[in-house]
mmCIF file of the C-alpha atoms, coordinates in Angstrom:
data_MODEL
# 
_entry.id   MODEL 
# 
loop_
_atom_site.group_PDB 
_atom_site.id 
_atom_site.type_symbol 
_atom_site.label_atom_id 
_atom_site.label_alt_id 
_atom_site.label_comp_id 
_atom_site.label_asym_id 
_atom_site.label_entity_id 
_atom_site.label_seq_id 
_atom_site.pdbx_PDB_ins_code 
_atom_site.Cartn_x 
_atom_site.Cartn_y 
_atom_site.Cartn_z 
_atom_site.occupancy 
_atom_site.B_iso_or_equiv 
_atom_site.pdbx_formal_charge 
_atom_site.auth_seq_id 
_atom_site.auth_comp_id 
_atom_site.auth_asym_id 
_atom_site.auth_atom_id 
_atom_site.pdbx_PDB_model_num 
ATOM 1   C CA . UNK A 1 1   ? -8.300  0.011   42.529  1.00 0.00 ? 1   UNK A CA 1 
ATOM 2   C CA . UNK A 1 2   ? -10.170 3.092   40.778  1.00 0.00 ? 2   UNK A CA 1 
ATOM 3   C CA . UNK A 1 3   ? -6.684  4.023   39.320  1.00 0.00 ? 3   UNK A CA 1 
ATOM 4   C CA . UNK A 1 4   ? -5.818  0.587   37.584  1.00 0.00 ? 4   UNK A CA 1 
ATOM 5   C CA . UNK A 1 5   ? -9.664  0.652   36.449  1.00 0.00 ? 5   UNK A CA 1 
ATOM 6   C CA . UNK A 1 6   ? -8.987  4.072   34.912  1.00 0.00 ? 6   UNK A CA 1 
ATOM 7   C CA . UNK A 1 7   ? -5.725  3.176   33.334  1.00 0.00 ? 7   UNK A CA 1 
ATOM 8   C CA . UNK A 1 8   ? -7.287  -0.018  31.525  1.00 0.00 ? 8   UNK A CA 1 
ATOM 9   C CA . UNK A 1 9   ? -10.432 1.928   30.436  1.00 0.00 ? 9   UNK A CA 1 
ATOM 10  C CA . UNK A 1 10  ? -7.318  4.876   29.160  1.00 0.00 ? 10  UNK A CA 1 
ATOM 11  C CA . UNK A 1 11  ? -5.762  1.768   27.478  1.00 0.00 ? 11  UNK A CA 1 
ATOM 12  C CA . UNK A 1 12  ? -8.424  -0.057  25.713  1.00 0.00 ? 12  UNK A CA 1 
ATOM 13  C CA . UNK A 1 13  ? -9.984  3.520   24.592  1.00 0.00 ? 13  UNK A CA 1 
ATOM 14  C CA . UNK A 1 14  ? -6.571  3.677   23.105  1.00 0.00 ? 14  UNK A CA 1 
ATOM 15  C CA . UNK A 1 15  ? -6.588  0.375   21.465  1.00 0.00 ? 15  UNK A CA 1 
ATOM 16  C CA . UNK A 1 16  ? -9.762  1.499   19.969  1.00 0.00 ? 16  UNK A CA 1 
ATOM 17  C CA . UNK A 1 17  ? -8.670  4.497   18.533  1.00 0.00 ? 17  UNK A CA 1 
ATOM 18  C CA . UNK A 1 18  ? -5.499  2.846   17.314  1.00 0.00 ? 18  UNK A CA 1 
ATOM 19  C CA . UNK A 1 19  ? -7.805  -0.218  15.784  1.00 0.00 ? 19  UNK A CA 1 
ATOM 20  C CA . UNK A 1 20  ? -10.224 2.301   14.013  1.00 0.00 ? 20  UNK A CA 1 
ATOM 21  C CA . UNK A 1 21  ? -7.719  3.969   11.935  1.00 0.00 ? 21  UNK A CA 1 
ATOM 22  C CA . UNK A 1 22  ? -5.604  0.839   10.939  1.00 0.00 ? 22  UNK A CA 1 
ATOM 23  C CA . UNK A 1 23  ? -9.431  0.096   9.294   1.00 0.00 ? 23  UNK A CA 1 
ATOM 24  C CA . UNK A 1 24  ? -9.366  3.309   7.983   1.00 0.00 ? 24  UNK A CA 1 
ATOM 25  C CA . UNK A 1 25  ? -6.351  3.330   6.230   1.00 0.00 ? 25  UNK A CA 1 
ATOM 26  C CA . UNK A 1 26  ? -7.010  3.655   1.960   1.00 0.00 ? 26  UNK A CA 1 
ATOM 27  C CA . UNK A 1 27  ? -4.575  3.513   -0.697  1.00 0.00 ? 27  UNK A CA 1 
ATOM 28  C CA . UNK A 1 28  ? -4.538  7.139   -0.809  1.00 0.00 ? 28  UNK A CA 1 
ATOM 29  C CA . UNK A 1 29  ? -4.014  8.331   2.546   1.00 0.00 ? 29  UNK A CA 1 
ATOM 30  C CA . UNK A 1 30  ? -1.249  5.179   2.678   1.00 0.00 ? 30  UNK A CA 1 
ATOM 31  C CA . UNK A 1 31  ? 0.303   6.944   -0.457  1.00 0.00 ? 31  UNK A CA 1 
ATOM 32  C CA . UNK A 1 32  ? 0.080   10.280  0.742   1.00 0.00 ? 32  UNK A CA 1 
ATOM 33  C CA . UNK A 1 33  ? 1.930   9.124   4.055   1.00 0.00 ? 33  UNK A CA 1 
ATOM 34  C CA . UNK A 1 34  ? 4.810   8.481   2.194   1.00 0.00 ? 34  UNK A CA 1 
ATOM 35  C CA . UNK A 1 35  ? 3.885   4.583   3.207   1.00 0.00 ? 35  UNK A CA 1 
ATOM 36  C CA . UNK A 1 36  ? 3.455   2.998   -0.085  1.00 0.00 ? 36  UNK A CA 1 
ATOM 37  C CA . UNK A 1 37  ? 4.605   3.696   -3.860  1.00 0.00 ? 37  UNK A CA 1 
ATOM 38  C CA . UNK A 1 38  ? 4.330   2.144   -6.877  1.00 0.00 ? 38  UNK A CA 1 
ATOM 39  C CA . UNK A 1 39  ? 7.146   -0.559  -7.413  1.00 0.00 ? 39  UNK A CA 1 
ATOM 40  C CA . UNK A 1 40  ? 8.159   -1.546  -10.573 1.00 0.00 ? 40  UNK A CA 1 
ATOM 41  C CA . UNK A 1 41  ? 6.501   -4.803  -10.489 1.00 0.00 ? 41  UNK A CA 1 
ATOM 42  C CA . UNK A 1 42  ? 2.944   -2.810  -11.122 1.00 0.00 ? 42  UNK A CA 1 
ATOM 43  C CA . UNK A 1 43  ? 2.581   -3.543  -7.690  1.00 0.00 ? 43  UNK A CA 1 
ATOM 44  C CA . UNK A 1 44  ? 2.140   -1.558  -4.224  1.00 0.00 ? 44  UNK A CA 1 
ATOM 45  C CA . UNK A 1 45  ? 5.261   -1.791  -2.053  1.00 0.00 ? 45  UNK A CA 1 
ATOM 46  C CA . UNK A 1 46  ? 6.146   -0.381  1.343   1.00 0.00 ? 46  UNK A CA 1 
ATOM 47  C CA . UNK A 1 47  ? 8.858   2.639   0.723   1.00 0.00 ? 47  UNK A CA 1 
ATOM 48  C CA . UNK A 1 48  ? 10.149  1.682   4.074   1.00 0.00 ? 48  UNK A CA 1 
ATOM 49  C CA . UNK A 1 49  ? 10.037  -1.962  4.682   1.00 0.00 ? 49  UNK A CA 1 
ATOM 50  C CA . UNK A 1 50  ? 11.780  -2.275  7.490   1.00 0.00 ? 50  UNK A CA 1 
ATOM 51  C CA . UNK A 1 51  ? 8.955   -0.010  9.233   1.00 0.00 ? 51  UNK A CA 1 
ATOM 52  C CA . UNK A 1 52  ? 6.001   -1.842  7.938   1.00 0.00 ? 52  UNK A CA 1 
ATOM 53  C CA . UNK A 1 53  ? 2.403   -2.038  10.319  1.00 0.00 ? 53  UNK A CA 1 
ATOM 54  C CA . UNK A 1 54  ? 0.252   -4.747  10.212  1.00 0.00 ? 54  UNK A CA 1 
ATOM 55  C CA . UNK A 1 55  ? -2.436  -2.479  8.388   1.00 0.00 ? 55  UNK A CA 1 
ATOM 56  C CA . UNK A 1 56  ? 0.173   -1.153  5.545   1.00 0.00 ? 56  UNK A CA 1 
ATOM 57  C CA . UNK A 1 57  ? 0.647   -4.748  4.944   1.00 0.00 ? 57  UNK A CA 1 
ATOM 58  C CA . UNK A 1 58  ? -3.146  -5.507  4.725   1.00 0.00 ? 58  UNK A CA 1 
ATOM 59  C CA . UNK A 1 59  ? -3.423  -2.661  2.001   1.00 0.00 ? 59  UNK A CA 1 
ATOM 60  C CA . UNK A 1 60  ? -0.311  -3.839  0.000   1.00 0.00 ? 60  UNK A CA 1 
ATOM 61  C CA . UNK A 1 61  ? -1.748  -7.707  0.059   1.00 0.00 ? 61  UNK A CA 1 
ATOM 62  C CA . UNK A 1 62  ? -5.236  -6.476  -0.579  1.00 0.00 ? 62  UNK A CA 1 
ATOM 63  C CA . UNK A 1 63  ? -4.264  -4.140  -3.226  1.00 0.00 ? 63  UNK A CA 1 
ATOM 64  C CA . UNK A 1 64  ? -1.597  -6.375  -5.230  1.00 0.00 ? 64  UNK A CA 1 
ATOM 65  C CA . UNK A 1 65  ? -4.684  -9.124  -5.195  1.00 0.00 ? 65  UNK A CA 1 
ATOM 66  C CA . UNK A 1 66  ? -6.765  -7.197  -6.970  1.00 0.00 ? 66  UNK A CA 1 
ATOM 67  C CA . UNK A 1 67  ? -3.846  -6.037  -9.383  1.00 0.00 ? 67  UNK A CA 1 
ATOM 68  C CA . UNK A 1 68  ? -2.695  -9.528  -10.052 1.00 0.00 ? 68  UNK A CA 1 
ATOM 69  C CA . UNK A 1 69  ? -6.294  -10.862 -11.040 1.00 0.00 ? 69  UNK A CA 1 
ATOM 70  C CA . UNK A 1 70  ? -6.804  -7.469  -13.388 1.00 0.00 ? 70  UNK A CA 1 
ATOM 71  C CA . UNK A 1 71  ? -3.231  -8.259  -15.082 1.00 0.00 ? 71  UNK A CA 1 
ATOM 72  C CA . UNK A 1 72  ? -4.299  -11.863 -15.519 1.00 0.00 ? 72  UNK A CA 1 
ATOM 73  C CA . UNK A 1 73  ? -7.384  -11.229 -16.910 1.00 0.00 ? 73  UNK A CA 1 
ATOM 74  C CA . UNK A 1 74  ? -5.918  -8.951  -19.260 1.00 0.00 ? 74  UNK A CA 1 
ATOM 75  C CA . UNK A 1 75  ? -3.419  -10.958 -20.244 1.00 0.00 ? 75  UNK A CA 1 
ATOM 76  C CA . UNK A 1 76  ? -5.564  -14.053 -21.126 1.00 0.00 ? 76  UNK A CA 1 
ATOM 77  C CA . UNK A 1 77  ? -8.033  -11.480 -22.710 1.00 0.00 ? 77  UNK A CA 1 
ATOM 78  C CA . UNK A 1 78  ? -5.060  -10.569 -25.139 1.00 0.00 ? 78  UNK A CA 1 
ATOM 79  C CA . UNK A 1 79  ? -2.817  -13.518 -25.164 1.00 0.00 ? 79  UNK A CA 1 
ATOM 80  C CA . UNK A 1 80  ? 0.246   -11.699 -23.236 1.00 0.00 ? 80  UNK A CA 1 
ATOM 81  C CA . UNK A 1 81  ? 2.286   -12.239 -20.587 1.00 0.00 ? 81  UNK A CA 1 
ATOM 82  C CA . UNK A 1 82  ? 1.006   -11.226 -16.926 1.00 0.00 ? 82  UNK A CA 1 
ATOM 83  C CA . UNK A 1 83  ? 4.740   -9.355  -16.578 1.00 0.00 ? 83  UNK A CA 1 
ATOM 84  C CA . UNK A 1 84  ? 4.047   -7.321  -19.890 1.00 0.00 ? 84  UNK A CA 1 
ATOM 85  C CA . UNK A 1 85  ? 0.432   -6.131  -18.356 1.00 0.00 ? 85  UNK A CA 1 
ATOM 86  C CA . UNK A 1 86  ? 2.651   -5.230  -15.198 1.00 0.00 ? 86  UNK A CA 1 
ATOM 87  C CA . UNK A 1 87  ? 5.043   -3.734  -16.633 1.00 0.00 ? 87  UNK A CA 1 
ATOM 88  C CA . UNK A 1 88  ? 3.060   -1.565  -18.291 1.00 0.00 ? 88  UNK A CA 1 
ATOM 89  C CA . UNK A 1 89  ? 0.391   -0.527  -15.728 1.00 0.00 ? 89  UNK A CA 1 
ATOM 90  C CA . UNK A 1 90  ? 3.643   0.220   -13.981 1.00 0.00 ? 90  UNK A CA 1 
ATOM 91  C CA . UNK A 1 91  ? 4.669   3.012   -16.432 1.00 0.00 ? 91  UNK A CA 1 
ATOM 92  C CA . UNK A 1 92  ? 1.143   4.300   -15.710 1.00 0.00 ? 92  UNK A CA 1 
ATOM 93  C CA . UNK A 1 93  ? 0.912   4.315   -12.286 1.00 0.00 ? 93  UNK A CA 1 
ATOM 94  C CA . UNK A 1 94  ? 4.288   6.508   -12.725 1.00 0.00 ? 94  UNK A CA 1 
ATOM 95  C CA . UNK A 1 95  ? 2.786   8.604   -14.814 1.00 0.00 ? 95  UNK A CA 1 
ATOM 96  C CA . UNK A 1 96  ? -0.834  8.722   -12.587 1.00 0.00 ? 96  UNK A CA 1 
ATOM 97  C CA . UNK A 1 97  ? 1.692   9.602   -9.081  1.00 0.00 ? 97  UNK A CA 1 
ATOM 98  C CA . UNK A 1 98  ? 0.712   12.527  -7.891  1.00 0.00 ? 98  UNK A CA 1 
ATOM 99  C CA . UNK A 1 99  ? 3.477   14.870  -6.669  1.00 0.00 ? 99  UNK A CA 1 
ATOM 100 C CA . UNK A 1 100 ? 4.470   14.425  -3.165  1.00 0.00 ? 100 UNK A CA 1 
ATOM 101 C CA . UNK A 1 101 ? 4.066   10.634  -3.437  1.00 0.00 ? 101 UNK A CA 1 
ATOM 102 C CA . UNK A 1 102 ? 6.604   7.762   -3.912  1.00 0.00 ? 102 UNK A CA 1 
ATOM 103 C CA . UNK A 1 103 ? 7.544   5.285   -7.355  1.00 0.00 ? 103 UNK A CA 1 
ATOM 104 C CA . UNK A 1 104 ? 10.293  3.095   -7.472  1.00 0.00 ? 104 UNK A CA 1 
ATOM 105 C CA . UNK A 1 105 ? 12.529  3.704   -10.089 1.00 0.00 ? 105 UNK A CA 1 
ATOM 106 C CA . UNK A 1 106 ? 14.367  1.102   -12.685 1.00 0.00 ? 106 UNK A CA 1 
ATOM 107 C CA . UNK A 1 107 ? 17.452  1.142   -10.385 1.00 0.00 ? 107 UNK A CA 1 
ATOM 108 C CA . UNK A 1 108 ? 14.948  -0.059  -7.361  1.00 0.00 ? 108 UNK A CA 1 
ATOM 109 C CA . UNK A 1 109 ? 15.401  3.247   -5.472  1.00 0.00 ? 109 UNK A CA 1 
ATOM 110 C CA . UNK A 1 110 ? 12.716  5.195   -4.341  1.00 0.00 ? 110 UNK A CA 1 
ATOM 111 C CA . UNK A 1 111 ? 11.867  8.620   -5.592  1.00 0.00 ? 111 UNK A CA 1 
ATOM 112 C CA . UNK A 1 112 ? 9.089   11.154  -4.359  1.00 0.00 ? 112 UNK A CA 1 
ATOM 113 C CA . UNK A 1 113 ? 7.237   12.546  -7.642  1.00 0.00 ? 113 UNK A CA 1 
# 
């Protein structure tokens, strides 16, 4: 009885830790991971999405909401399409990658800076 007792405290101390750093996880540490990049939609992408965790795609949803209402607001500011404001916080986010982190290229393939 002391052992199962032992093993669940083991396991939910390790749910915990796993827990806290899914809420830890920032854009930057995500890009730095090699997680995330900048797609060519001016949005965040997984690099890997077939090896996506729940948190990554809290990030990406979280992040791309915040993009979409900046592009939309700029857009309406200056009577432009939402896709042209994409497309061309997209050039800067290429130019903003630091090295060691991941952009999609034109051709849709992914390319560490």
């Amino acid at each position: 009885m002391k052992t199962l007792i032992a093993q669940c405290v083991l396991v939910l101390g390790l749910l915990v830790s796993v827990v806290g750093y899914a809420a830890d996880l920032d854009l930057d540490t995500a890009k730095s991971g090699g997680l995330v990049g900048e797609a060519t939609t001016g949005l965040l992408a997984p690099v890997n999405p077939d090896n996506v965790s729940a948190a990554v795609e809290a990030l990406i949803k979280d992040v791309n909401k915040q993009r979409m209402q900046r592009y939309a607001g700029i857009a309406k500011k200056n009577n432009i399409k939402v896709s042209d404001v994409a497309a061309r916080a997209y050039a800067k986010a290429v130019e903003r990658t630091e090295a060691g982190n991941y952009y999609q290229k034109p051709d849709g393939q992914w390319t560490k800076k």
